[in-house]
C-alpha positions as CSV (number, residue, x, y, z in Angstrom):
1,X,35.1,-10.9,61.7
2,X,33.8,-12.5,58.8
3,X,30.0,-10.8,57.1
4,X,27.8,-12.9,59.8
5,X,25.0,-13.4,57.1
6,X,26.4,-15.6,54.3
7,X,26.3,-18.5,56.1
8,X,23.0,-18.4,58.3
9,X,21.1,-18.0,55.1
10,X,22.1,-21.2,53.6
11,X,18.7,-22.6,52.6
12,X,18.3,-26.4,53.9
13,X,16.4,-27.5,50.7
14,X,12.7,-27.7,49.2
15,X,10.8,-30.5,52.1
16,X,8.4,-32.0,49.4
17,X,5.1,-33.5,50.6
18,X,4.3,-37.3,48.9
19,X,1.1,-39.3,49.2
20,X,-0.3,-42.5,48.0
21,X,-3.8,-41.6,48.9
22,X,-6.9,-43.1,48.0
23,X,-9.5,-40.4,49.8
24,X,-13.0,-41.5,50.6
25,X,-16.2,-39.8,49.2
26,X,-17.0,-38.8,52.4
27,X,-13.9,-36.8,53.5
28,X,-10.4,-36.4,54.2
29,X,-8.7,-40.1,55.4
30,X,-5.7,-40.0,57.9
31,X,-3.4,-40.7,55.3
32,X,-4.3,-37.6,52.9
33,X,-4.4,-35.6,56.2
34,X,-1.2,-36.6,57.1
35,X,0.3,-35.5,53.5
36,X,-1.9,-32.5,53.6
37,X,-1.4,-28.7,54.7
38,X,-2.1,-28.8,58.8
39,X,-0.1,-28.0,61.1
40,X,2.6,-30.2,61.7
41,X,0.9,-31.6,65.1
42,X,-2.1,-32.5,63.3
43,X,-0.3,-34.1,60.8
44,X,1.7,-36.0,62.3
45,X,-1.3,-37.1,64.8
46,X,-3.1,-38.3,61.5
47,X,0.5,-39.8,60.3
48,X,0.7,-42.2,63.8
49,X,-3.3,-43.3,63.0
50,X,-2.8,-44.4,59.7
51,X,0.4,-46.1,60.3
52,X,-1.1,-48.3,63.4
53,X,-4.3,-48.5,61.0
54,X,-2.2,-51.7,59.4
55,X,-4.1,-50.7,56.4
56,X,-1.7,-49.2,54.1
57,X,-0.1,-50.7,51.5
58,X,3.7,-50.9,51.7
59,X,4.0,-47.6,49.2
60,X,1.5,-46.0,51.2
61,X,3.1,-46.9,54.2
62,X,6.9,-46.0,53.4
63,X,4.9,-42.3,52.2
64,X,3.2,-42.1,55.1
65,X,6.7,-42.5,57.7
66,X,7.7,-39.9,54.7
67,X,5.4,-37.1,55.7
68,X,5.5,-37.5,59.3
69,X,8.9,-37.3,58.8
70,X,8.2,-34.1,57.6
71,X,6.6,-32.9,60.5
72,X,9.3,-33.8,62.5
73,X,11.6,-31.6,61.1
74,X,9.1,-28.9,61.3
75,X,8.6,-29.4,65.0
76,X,12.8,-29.6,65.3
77,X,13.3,-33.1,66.0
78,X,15.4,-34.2,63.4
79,X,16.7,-37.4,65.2
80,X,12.9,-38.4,64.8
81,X,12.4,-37.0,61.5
82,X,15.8,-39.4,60.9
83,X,14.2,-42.9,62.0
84,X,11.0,-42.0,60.0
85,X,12.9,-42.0,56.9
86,X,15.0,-44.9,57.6
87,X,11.5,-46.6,57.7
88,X,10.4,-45.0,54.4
89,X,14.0,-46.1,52.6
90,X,13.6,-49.5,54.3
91,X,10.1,-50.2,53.2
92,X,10.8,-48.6,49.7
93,X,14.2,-48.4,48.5
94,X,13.9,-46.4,45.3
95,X,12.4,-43.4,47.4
96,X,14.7,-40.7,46.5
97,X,12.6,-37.9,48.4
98,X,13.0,-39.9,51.4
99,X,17.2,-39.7,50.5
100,X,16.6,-36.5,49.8
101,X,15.1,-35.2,52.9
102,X,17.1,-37.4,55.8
103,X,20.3,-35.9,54.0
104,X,18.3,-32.5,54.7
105,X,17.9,-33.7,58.2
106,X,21.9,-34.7,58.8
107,X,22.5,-31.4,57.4
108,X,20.5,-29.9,60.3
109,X,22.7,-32.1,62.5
110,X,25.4,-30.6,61.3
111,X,26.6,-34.1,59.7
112,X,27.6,-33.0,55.9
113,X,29.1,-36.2,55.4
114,X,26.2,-38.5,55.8
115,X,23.9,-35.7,54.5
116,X,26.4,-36.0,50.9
117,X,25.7,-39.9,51.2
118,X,22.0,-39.6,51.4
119,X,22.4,-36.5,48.6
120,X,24.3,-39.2,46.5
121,X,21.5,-41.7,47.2
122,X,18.9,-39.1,45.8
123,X,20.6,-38.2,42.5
124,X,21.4,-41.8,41.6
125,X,17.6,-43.0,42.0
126,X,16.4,-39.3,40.3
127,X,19.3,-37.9,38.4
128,X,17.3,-34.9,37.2
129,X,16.2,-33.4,41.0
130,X,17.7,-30.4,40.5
131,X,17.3,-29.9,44.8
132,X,19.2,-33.1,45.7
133,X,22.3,-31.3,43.7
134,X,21.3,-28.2,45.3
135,X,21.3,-29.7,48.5
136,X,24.6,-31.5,47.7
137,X,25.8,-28.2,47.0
138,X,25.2,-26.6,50.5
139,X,26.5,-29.8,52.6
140,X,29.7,-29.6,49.8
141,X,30.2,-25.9,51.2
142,X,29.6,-26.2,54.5
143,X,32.5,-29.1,54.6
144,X,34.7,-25.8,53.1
145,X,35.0,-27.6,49.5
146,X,33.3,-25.0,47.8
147,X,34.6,-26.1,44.0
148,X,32.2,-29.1,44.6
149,X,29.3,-26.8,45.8
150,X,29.8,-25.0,42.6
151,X,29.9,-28.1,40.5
152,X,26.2,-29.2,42.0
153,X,24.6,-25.7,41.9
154,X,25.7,-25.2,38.6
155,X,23.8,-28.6,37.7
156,X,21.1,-27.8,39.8
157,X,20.8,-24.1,37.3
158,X,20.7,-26.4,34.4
159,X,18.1,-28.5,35.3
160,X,15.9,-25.5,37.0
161,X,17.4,-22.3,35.5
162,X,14.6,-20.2,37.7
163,X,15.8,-21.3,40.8
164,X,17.1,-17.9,42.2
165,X,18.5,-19.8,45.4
166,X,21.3,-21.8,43.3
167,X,22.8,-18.7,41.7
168,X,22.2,-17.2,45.5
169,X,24.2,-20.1,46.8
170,X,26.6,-20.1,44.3
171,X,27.6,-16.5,44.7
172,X,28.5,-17.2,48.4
173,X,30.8,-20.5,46.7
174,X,32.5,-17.8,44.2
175,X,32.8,-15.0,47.3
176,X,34.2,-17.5,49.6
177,X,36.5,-18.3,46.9
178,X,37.8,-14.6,46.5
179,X,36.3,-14.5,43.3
180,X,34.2,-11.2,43.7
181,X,32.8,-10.9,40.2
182,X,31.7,-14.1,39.8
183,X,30.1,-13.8,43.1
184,X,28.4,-10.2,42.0
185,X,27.0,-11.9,38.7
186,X,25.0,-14.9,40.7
187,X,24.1,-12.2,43.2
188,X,22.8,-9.9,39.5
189,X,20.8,-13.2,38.5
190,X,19.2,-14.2,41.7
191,X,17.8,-10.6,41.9
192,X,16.6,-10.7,38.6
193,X,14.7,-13.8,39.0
194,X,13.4,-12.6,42.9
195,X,13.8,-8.8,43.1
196,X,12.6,-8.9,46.7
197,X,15.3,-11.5,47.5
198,X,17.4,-9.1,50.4
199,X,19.8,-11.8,51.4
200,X,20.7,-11.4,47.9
201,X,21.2,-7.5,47.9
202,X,23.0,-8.1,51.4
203,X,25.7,-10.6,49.8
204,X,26.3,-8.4,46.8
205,X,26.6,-5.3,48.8
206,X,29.8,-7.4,50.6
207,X,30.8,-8.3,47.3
208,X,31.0,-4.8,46.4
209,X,32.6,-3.8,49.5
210,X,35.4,-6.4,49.2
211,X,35.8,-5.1,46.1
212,X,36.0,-1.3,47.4
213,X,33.5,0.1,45.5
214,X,31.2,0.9,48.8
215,X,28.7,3.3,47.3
216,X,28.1,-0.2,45.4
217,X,27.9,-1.6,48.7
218,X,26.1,0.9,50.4
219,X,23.2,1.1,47.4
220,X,22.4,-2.4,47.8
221,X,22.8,-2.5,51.7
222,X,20.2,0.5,51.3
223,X,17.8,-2.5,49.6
224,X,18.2,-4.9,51.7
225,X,17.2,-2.7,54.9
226,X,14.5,-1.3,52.7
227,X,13.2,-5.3,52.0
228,X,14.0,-5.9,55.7
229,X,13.8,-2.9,58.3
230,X,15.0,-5.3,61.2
231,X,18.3,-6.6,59.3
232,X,21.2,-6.3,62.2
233,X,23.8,-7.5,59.9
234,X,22.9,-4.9,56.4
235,X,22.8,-2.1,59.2
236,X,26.1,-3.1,60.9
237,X,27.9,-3.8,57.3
238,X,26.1,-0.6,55.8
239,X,28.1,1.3,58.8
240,X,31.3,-0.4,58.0
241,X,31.1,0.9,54.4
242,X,30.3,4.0,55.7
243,X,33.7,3.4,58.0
244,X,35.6,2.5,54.9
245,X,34.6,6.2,53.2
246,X,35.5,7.9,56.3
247,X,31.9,9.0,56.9
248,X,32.4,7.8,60.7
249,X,29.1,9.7,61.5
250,X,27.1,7.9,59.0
251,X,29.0,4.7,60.4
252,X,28.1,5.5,63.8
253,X,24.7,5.8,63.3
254,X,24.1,2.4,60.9
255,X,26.2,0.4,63.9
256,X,24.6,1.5,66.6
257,X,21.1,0.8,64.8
258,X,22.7,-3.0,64.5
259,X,23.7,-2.7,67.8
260,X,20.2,-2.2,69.4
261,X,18.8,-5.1,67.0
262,X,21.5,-7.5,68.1
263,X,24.1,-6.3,70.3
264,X,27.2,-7.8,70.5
265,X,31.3,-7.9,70.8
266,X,32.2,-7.1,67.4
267,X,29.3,-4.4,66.8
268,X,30.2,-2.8,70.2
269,X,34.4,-2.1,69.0
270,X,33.5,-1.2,65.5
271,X,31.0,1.4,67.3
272,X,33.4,2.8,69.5
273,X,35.8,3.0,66.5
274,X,33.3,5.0,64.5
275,X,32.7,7.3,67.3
276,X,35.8,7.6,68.5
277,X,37.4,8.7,64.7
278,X,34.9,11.2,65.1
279,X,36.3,12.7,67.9
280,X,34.3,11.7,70.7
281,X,34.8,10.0,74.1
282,X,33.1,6.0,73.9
283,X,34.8,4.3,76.4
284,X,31.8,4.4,78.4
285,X,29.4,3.0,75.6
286,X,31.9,0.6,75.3
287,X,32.3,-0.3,79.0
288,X,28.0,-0.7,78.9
289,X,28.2,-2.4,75.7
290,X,30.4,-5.6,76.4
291,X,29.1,-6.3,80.0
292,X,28.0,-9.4,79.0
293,X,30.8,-10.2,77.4
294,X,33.3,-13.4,78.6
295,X,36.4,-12.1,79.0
296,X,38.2,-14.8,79.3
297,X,37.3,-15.1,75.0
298,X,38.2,-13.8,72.0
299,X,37.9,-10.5,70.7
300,X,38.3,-9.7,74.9
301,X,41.1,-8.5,74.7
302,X,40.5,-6.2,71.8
303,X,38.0,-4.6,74.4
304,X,40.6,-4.7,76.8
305,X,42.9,-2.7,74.9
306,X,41.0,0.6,73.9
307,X,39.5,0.7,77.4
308,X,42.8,0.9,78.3
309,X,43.6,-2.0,80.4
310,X,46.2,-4.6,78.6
311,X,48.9,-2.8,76.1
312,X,49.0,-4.2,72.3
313,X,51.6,-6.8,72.9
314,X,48.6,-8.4,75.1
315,X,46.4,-8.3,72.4
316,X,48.7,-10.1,69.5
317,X,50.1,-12.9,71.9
318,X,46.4,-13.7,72.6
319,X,45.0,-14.0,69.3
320,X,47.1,-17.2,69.3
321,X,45.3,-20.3,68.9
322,X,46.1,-24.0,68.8
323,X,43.3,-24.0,65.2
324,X,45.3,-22.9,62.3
325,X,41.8,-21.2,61.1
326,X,41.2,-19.3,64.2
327,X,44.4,-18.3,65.0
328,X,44.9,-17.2,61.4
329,X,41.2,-14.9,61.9
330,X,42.0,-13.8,65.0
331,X,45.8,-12.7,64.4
332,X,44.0,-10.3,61.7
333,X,41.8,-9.3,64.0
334,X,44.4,-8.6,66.3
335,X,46.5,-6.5,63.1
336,X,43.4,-4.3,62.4
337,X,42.6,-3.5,66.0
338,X,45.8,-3.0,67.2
339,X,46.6,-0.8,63.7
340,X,43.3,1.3,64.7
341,X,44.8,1.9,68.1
342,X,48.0,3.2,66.9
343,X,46.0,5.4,65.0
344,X,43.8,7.2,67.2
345,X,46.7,8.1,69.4
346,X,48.4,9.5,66.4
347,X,51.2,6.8,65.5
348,X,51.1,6.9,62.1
349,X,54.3,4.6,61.6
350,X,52.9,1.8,63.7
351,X,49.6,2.0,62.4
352,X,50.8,1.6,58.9
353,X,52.4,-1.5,60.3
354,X,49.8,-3.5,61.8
355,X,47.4,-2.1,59.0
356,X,49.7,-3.7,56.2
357,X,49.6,-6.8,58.2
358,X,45.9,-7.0,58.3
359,X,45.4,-6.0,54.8
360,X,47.8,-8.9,53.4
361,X,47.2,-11.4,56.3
362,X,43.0,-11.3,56.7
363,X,41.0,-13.4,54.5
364,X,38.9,-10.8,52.2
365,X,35.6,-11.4,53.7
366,X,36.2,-10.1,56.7
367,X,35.4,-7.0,57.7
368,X,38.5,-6.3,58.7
369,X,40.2,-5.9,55.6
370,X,38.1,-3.6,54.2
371,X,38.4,-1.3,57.0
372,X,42.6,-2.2,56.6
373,X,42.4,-1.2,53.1
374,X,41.0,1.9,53.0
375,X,42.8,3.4,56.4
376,X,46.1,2.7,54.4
377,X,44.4,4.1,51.7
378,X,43.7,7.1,53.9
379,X,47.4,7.5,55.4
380,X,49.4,7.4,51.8
């Protein structure tokens, strides 16, 4: 399983307020209210006056769809925050914020390709917005083409060299590439320019453990629980690099600490790993654990396996899948999990097996390579 955190801390792009206000001497109109700092209800109350005030000039009136579009996306209605901008672009065609924004809101839709057209939009109306390339960057890696991301956060650096988020961003491009250092020296730079910047410390610390150098990895998974006491993922990857330097007590501990803050599937196996390498009996905890879990799903049978009810041959044919990706990530789970079980009952020869498989077959950021890598490391 791949380190969960990378991608949910993707950053969707600055939401930048516009106005074309004239304000009266007596106080604030609906239109500067609506471009102003209130909540998003009360703005987008004050948006809906001025609009049906049929007062506003046209670049007033695009501004003001603009803002309430705004709003929108604040309240989580991004098919509304959509038509607003459509009205903005249609009454003002050279608006790139408006671009800017409805590709922000496709993006939240999970449409990158209309998201890139509005990005496009943006940078050929204002071809020194160093967020529209950012933005372009993040809809560019979520579609998997991550030399493309690189390309526009590397543009977006130029143009804002402070922007701690693009080297941030392109660190995950460079890691998802397999290219570790690079990742490590965005990662170096995004904490230089935001020191309290955790998902930073959180990426490098994978970076590091990819690497093998987990006292790396453990330093800055140490910072980023320090900047974030309630950070699931830092504890959980903290207790695999733990795993990794055979301090399965230390391991135990971290997991079960991401257990309690998010339980799930993955954190409950790696738990009953750690313990179980440390000589104690977790079938139970794992039985309590994964109660809620679907068992007709992936990793199912995994759990299935070390509670002892389906044999390994179960496990492998089931990691097939018809998605060349999945089946590819879930046949290395299957390696590493089936490797680990050979090696808690002692089969050294099998483990090595299914371990070598793992360690050549898994893509790198998953967690189970690591843990592949240094148990071969372990049996030489």
């Amino acid at each position: 399983m791949q380190s969960s955190m990378r991608l949910l801390l993707l950053v969707l792009g600055v939401l930048l307020l516009a106005s074309a206000v004239e304000v009266s001497a007596s106080g604030m109109s609906d239109e500067e209210t609506c471009a102003g700092t209130g909540t998003a209800d009360e703005r987008m109350a004050a948006c809906t006056r001025a609009i049906a005030s049929g007062q506003l000039s046209t670049v007033a009136l695009a501004a003001t769809y603009y803002n309430r579009g705004i709003a929108w996306i604040q309240k989580g209605d991004s098919d509304k925050a959509i038509a607003d901008y459509n009205e903005a672009i249609r009454l003002n065609p050279q608006y790139a914020l408006a671009y800017n924004n409805r590709g922000n809101a496709w993006q939240q839709k999970g449409d990158s390709g209309k998201a890139i057209a509005d990005f496009n939009e943006a940078i050929r109306l204002n071809p020194h917005d160093a967020f529209a390339y950012y933005n372009r960057g993040i809809a560019w890696r979520n579609k998997g083409d991550y030399d493309k991301a690189i390309a526009d956060y590397k543009e977006a650096i130029r143009l804002n060299p402070q922007y701690a988020p693009a080297y941030y961003n392109r660190g995950d491009a460079w890691d998802q590439k397999g290219d570790n250092d690079k990742a490590i020296a965005d990662y170096n730079e995004a904490i230089r320019l935001n020191p309290q910047y955790a998902p930073a410390y959180y990426n490098r610390g994978n970076a590091w453990k990819q690497k093998g150098d987990n006292g790396k990895a453990i330093a800055d998974f140490n910072e980023a629980i320090r900047l974030n006491p309630h950070d699931a993922p830092a504890y959980f990857d903290r207790g695999i690099a733990w795993f990794n330097k055979g301090d399965f007590s230390s391991a135990a501990s971290d997991i079960t600490q991401s257990q309690q803050l998010k339980p799930g599937t993955y954190t409950a196996i790696w738990l009953y790993l750690a313990r179980t390498h440390s000589n104690s009996d977790a079938k139970t905890e794992l039985t309590m654990d994964t109660r809620a879990m679907d068992g007709k799903k992936w990793p199912a049978p995994v759990v299935a396996l070390y509670l002892g009810e389906a044999d390994s041959n179960t496990v492998i044919s089931q990691a097939a899948d018809p998605d060349a990706q999945k089946h590819t990530e879930q046949l290395c789970e299957a390696n590493f999990y089936v490797g680990e079980w050979h090696l808690l009952r002692k089969e050294e020869q099998q483990a090595r097996m299914f371990l070598t498989k793992a360690q050549n077959e898994c893509p790198k950021a998953f967690r189970e390579y690591t843990g592949a890598v240094s148990e071969l490391q372990r049996l030489k």
